[in-house]
N, C-alpha and C positions, 0 to 999 in steps of 0.2 A: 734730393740727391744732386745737388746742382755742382757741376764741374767734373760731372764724371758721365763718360760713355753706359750705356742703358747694360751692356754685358756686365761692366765693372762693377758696377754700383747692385746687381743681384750676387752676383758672387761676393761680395763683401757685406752684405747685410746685415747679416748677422758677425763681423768683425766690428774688432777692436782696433785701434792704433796709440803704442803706447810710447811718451818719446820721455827716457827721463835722465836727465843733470840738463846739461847746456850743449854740447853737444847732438845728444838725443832730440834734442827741444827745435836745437834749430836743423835739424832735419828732416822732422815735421812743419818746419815753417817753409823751407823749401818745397817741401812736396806740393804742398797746400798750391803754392804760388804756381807751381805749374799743371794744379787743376786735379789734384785728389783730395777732394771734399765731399762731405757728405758720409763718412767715415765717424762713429762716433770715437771723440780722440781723449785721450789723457795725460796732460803731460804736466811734468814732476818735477820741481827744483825746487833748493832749497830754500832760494827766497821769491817772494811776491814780485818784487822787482827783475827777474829775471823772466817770467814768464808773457813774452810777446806773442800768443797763439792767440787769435779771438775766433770764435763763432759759436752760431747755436748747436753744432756739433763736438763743441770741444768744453771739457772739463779743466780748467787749472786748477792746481793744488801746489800749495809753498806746505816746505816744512816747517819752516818759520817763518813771520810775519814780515819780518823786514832784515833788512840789515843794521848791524849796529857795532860799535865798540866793545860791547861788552861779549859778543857774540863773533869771534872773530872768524874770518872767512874758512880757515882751515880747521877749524875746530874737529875731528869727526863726526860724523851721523849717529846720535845717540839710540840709547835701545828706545824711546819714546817715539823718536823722529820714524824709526824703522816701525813701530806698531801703528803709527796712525797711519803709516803709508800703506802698511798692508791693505787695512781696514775700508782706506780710500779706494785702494786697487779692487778687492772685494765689489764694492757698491759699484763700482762702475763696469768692472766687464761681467758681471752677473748677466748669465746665458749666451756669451760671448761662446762664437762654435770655433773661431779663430783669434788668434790673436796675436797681432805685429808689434814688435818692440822692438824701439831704436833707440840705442846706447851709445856711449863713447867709455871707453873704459880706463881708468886710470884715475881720474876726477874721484870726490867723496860721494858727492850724490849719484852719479850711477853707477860706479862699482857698489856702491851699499844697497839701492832697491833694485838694481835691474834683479838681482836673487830672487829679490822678495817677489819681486813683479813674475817671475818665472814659476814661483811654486804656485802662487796662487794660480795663474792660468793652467795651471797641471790638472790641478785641485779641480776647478772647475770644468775641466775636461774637452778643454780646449785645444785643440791646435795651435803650437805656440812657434812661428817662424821672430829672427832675428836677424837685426841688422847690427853689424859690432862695429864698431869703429876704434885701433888701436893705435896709441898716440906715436909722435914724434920719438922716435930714438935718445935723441939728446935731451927726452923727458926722464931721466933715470927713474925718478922716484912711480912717477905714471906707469909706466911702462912693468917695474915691479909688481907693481896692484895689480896693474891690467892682466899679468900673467899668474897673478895668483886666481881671478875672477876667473879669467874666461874659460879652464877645463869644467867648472862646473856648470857655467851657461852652455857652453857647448853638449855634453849628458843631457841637459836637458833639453833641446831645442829638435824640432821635429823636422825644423829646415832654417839655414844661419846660411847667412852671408857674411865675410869679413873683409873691411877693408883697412886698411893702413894706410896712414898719413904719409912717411914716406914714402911709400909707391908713387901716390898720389902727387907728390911732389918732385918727383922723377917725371914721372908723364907728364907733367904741365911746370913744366921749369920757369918759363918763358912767360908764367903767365901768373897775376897776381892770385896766391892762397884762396884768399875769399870767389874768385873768379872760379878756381879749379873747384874748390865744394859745391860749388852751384850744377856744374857741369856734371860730376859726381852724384849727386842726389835724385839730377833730370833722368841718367841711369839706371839709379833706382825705383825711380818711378814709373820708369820705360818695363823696366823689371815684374812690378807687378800687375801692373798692368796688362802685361803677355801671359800673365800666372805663371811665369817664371819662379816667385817665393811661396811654395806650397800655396797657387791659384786653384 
């Protein structure tokens, strides 16, 4: 359980961390950097190439193998992509007594599985807290999605956190995007760490 206080690390033992599109992914990769490991983690995009988490605690999974032309970036998440995700989700939070998942909503890959990711943790009778992150305003079409997704993550979620982009970019005007998620994330890690997210 390396990179986590000895409190942290019994209370999440038996958790999950589930982080899926790009978004989701790379806010498991923040976390990570500021020292919550030892988490067995999951996270989920649509391509191989997108997946920069490493460790013996973490599981990657692409929907598809790569990217290509023939497979173009916007294509939707098919009913195949959505079964093997399940499937994967299945096998990995099996006996999972909690289970954290961080999404961005609006995107194909996590408005498609974060669902799926939710029922299964239902399923398996877990404690399912979420982290949502809702896009840009001036994302019209994201922003659609995202609001069709989130009343049913919400139903389901036993404890959610929301954040929005532009708040986020009101609060930190002044200061470069990528900087402001960083700071962001450190939050949310401050978060569970106090069991602040159904600790």
């Amino acid at each position: 359980m390396t990179g986590i206080d000895r409190k942290f690390a019994h209370d999440y033992k038996d958790a999950v961390f589930v982080g899926v599109g790009g978004c989701g992914i790379n806010t498991i990769s923040r976390l990570r950097k500021v020292g919550l490991k030892g988490i067995r983690t999951l996270c989920i995009s649509r391509f191989e190439d997108d997946l920069p988490v490493n460790g013996e605690d973490v599981v990657n999974f692409a929907l598809l193998e790569q990217k290509s032309a023939t497979i173009p970036y916007r294509v939707p998440v098919s009913a195949e992509e959505c079964a093997n995700a399940e499937k994967r989700i299945r096998e990995v939070i099996k006996g999972a007594k909690k289970v954290l998942l961080f999404v961005g909503l609006g995107g194909l890959t996590g408005t498609a599985i974060a669902p799926i990711a939710a029922v299964v943790a239902k399923a398996e009778g877990a404690t399912l807290g979420m982290v949502i992150t809702y896009p840009f305003k001036v994302e019209k079409r994201r922003c659609e999605a995202a609001e069709k997704a989130y009343p049913k993550l919400q139903e389901m979620a036993d404890d959610f956190i929301l954040k929005r982009n532009d708040d986020l970019a009101r609060m930190f005007r002044e200061m470069p995007i990528s900087d402001a998620f960083a700071l962001r994330d450190k939050e949310i890690a401050d978060m569970i760490k106090a069991g602040e997210i159904y600790g």
